[in-house]
C-alpha positions as CSV (number, residue, x, y, z in Angstrom):
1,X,200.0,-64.5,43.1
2,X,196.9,-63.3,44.3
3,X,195.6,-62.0,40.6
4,X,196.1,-65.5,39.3
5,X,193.6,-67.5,38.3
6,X,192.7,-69.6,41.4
7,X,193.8,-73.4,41.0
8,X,195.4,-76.1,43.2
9,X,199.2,-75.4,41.5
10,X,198.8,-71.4,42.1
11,X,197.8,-72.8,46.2
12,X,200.2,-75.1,46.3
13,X,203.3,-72.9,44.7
14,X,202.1,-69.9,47.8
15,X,202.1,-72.2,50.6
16,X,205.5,-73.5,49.8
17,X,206.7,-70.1,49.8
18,X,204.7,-69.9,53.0
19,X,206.6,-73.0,54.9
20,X,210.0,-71.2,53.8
21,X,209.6,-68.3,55.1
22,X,209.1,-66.2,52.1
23,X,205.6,-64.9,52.1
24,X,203.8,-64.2,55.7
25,X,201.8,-67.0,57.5
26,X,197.9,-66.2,56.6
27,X,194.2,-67.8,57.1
28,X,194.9,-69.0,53.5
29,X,191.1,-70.7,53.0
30,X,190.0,-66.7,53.6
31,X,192.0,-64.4,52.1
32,X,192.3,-66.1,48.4
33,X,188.6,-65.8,48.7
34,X,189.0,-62.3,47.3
35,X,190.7,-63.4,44.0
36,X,188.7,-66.2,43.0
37,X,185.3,-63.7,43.4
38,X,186.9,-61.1,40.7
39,X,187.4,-63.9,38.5
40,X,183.7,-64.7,39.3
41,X,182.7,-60.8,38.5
42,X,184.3,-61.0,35.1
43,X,181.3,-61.6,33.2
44,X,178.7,-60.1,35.4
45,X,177.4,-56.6,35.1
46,X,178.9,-53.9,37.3
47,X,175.6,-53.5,39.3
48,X,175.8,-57.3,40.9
49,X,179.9,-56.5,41.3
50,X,179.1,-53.6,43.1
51,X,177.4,-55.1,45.6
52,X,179.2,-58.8,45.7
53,X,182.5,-56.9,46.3
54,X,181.5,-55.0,49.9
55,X,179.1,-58.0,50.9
56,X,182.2,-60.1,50.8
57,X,184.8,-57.9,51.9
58,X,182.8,-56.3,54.9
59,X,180.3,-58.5,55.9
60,X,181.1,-62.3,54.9
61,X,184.9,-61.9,55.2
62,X,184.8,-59.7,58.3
63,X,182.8,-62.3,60.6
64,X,184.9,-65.2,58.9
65,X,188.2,-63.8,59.8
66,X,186.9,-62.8,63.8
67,X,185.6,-66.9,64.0
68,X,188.9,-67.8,62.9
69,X,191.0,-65.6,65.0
70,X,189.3,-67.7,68.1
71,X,188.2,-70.9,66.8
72,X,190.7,-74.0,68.3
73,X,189.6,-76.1,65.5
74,X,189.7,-73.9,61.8
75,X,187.2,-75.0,59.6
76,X,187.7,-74.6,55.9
77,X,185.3,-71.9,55.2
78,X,186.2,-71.2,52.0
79,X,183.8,-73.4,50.2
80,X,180.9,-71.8,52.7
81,X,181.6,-68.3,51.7
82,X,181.8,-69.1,48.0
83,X,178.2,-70.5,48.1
84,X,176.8,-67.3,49.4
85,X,178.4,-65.1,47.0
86,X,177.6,-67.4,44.4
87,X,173.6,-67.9,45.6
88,X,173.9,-63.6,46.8
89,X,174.7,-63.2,42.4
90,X,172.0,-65.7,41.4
91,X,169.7,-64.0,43.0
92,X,170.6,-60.6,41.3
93,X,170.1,-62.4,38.2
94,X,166.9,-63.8,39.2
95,X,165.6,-60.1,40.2
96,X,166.9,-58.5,37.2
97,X,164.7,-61.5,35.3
98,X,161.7,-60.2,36.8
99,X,162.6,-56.2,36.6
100,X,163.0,-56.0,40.4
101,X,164.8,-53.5,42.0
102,X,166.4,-54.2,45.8
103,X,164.2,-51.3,47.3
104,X,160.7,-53.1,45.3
105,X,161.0,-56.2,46.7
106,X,158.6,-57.9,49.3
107,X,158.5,-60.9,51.1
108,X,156.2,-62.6,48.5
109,X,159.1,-62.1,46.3
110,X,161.6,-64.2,48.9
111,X,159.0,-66.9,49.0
112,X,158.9,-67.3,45.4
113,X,162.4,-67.7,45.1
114,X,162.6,-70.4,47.9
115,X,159.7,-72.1,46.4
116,X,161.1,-72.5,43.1
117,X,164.6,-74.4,44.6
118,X,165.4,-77.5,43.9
119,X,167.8,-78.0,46.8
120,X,168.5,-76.3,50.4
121,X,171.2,-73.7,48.6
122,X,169.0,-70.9,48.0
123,X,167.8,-70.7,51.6
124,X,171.3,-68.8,52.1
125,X,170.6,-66.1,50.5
126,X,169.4,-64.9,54.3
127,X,172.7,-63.9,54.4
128,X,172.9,-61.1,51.5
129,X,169.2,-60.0,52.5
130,X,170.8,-59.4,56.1
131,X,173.5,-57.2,54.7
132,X,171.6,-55.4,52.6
133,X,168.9,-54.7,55.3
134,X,171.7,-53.2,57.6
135,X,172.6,-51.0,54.6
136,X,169.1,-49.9,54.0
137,X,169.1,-51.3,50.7
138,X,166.2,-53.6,51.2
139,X,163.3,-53.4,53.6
140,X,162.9,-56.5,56.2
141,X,162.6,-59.7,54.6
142,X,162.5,-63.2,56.3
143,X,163.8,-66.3,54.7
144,X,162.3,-69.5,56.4
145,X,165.0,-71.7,58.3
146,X,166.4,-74.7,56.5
147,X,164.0,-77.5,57.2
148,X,166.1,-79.5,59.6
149,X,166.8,-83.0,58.3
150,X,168.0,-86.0,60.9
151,X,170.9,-88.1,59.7
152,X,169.9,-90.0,56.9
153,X,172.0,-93.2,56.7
154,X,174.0,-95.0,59.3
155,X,176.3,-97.5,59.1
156,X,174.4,-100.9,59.8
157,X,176.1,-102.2,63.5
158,X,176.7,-105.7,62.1
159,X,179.4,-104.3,59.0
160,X,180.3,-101.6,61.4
161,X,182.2,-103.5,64.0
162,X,184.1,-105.8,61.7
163,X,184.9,-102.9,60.1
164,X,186.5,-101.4,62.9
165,X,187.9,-104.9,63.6
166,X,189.8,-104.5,60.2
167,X,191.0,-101.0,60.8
168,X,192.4,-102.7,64.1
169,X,193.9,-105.9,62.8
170,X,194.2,-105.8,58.8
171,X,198.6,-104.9,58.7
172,X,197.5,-104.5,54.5
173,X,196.1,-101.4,55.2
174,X,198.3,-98.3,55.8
175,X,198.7,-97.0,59.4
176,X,197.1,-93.2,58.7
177,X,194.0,-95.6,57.0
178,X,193.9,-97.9,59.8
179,X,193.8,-95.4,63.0
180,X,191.5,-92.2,61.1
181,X,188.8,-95.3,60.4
182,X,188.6,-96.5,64.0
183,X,188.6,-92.9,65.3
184,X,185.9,-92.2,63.2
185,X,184.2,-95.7,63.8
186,X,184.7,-95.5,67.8
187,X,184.0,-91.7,68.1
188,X,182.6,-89.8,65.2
189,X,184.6,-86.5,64.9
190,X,184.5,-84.2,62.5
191,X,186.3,-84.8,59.4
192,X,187.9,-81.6,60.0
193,X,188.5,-82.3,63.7
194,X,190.1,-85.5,62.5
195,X,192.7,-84.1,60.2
196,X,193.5,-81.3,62.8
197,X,195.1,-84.4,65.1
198,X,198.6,-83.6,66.3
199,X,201.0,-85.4,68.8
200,X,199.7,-83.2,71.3
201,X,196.6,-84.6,71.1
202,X,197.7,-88.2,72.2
203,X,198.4,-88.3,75.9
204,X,200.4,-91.3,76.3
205,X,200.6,-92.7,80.1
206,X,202.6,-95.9,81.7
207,X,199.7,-98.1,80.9
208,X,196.3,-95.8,79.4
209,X,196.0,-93.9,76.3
210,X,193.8,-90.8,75.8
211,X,193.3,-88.9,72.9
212,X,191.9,-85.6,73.2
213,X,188.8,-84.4,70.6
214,X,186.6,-82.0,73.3
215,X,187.1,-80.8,76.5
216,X,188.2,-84.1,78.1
217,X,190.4,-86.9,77.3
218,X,188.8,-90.3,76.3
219,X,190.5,-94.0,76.7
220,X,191.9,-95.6,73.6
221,X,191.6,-99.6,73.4
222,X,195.1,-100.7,73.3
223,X,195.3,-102.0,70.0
224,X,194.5,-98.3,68.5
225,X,196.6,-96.3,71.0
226,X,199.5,-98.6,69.5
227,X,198.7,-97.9,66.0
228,X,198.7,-93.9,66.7
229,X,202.0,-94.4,68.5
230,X,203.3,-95.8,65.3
231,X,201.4,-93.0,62.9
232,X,203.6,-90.2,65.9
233,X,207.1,-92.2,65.5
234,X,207.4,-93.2,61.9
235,X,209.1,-91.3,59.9
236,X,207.3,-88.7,57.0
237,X,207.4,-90.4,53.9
238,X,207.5,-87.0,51.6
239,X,210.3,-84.6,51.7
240,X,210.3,-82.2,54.4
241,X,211.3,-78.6,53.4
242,X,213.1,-76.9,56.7
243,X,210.7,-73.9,57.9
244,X,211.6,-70.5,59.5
245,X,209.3,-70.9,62.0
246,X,207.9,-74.6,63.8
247,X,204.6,-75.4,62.9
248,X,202.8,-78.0,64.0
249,X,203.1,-82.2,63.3
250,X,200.5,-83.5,62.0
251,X,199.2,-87.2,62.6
252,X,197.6,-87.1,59.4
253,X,200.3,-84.8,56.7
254,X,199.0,-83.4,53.4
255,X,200.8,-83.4,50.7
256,X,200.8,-79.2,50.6
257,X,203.8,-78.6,52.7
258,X,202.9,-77.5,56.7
259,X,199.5,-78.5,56.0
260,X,197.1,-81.5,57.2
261,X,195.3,-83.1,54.6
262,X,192.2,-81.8,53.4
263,X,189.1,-82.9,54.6
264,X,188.3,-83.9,51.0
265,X,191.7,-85.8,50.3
266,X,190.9,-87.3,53.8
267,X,186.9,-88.6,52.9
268,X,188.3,-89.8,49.7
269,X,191.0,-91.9,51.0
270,X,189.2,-93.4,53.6
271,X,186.2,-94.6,51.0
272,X,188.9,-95.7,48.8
273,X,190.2,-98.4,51.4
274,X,186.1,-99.2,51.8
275,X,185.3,-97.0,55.2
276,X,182.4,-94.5,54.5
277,X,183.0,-91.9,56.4
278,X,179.8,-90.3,56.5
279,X,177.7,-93.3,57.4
280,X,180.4,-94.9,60.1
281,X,180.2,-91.1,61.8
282,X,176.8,-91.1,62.0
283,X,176.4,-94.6,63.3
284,X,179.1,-93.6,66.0
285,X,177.7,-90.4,67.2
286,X,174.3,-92.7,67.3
287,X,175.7,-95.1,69.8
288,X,177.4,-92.6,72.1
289,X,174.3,-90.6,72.2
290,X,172.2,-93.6,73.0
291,X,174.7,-94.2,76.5
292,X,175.6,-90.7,77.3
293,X,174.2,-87.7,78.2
294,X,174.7,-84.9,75.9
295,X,176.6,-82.7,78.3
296,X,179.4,-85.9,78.2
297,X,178.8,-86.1,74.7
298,X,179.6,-82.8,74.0
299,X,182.7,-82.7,76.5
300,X,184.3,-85.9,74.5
301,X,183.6,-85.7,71.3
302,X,184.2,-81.4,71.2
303,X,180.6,-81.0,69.7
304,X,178.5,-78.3,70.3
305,X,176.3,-78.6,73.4
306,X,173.1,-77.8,71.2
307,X,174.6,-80.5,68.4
308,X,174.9,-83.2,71.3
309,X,171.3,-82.3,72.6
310,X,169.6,-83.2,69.3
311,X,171.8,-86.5,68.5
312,X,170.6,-87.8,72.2
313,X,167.6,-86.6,71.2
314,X,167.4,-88.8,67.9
315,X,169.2,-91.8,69.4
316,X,166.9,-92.1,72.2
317,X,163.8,-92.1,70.1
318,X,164.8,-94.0,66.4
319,X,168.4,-95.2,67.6
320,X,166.4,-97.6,70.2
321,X,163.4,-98.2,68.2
322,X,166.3,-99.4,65.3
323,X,167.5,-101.6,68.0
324,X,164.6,-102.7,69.5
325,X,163.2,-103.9,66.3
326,X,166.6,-105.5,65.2
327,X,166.3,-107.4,68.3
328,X,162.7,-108.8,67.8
329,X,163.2,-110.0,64.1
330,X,166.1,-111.8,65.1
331,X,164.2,-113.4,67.9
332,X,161.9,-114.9,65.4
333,X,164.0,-115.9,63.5
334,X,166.0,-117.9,66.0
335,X,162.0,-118.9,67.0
336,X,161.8,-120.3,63.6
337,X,165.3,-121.7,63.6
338,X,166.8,-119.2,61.0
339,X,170.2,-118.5,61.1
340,X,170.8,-114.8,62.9
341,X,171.7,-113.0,65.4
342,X,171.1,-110.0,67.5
343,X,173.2,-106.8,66.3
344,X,173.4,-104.6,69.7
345,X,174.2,-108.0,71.6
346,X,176.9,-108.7,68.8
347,X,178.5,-105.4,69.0
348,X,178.3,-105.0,72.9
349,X,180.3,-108.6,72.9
350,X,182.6,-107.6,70.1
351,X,183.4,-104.7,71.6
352,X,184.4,-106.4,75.1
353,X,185.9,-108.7,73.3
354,X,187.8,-106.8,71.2
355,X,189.0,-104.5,73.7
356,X,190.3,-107.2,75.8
357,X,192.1,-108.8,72.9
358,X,193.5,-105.8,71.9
């Protein structure tokens, strides 16, 4: 199966025989990495393969598989790995272009290519000149870090509280729709985090509910612990195939069988029902930051500790500023008798308000 050309059907038709005990439980995101990068080699010359095949198999693959064997949360690395094999072969192109062997080049060579990108994807290509430093095949090179970029758009806190008010209230919209949206309106998880949600995760008490996304639990508002007590009791609505061995159930089911949904399928379904997920997670980890410190921040929302430090870092110095400004234009409006109000004071009261009702 693993010769076959990679596509959804060929993923979907192995992980079924996975979930019945067929074929062996594997990290499937890594190890069909292998057959889609000979399908990739088909067309290039046997120099490039000869050096894609062991940067993937014993450098790339190698570290991927010792993260995974200890991360809680799995990330889908697949499409991570792909890039640098794919920017690792552009780059052989790009020296062959130019009549440049691996032992010839120089750093003015490195800067030329980064200087001639269009986006931030050929600054990964620190990763093949690492490998091929530690196999003598290049001298030392240095490729400049990615120019770090703060989050770009947030989600304005006057649409972003009714929109949580809808994920809370609106019965049209389906139950998964309704609680992923205020999780990722209240709290800003990862996408990935998100879809990783089981049962477990929930701890459901006599009167409090916490749901667990770092170290420590956080308090659910009452209206949203009820709608993840109804995502945990109703029933699946696709068939269930019986497994050898128990796996996990999900909050939030894919449609391949003992799988969550994607982190993809996930994004797209929520911006289907009008939630943008990248915008109402940014605007969320923005107001945390601006009331915790990052150690807390870190502890709830299962961050990183360096992550957390430089969202408290941004929400204290253009998080407030937005707010502060917000707050003056609205007072002169009011001063001139125009319609408005102030957003922070809105959402603090909504949120009170909310909570209370709920």
């Amino acid at each position: 199966m693993d010769e076959l050309p990679p596509s959804r059907n060929q993923r979907y038709i192995r992980q079924l025989l996975v979930h019945t005990g067929i074929l062996e439980e594997r990290h499937e995101d890594l190890e069909r990495i292998p057959g889609w990068l000979e399908h990739e080699l088909a067309d290039e010359p046997a120099a490039h393969a000869n050096l894609a095949r062991p940067f993937l198999h014993w450098f790339l693959l190698r570290r991927a598989r010792q993260r995974a064997a200890i991360r809680r949360h799995p990330a889908s690395v697949d499409r991570d790995l792909r890039r640098r094999v794919s920017v690792a072969l552009d780059f052989l192109a790009w020296t062959d272009e130019r009549g440049l062997a691996l032992a010839d080049l120089a750093q003015e060579h490195i800067d030329d290519w980064i200087a001639g990108a269009t986006s931030q994807r050929r600054y990964l290509i620190r990763y093949f000149l690492k490998w091929t430093t530690s196999r003598r095949l290049t001298r030392e090179l240095t490729v400049p870090s990615i120019p770090r970029q703060e989050p770009q758009n947030l989600l304005d806190e006057d649409n972003r509280w009714p929109l949580l008010q809808r994920c809370l209230t609106d019965e049209a919209l389906p139950t998964d729709v309704r609680a992923a949206g205020a999780i990722t309106l209240l709290f800003g998880p990862s996408t990935e985090r998100l879809c990783h949600l089981t049962p477990e995760h929930l701890k459901l008490g006599d009167k409090d509910t916490h749901l667990v996304l770092g170290r420590h639990p956080v308090l659910l508002p009452p209206r949203l612990a009820e709608l993840l007590r109804r995502l945990v009791e109703q029933p699946q609505l696709r068939p269930q195939l019986s497994r050898v061995h128990a796996g996990p159930r999900w909050l939030f089911p894919g449609m391949v069988p003992g799988k969550p949904i994607s982190t993809h399928g996930m994004t797209q379904k929520l911006n289907r029902h009008g939630i943008p997920v990248r915008t109402a997670r940014n605007a969320a980890l923005a107001g945390l930051a601006a009331d915790l410190p990052s150690p807390i921040l870190a502890d709830v929302t299962g961050m990183h500790r360096h992550t957390a430090l430089r969202w408290v870092a941004y929400a204290r110095r253009d998080w407030a500023e937005y707010l502060a400004a917000r707050a003056e234009d609205d007072a002169e409006k009011r001063e001139k008798g125009i319609a408005g109000h102030d957003g922070a004071s809105q959402f603090r009261r909504s949120a009170a308000e909310g909570t209370s009702k709920a």
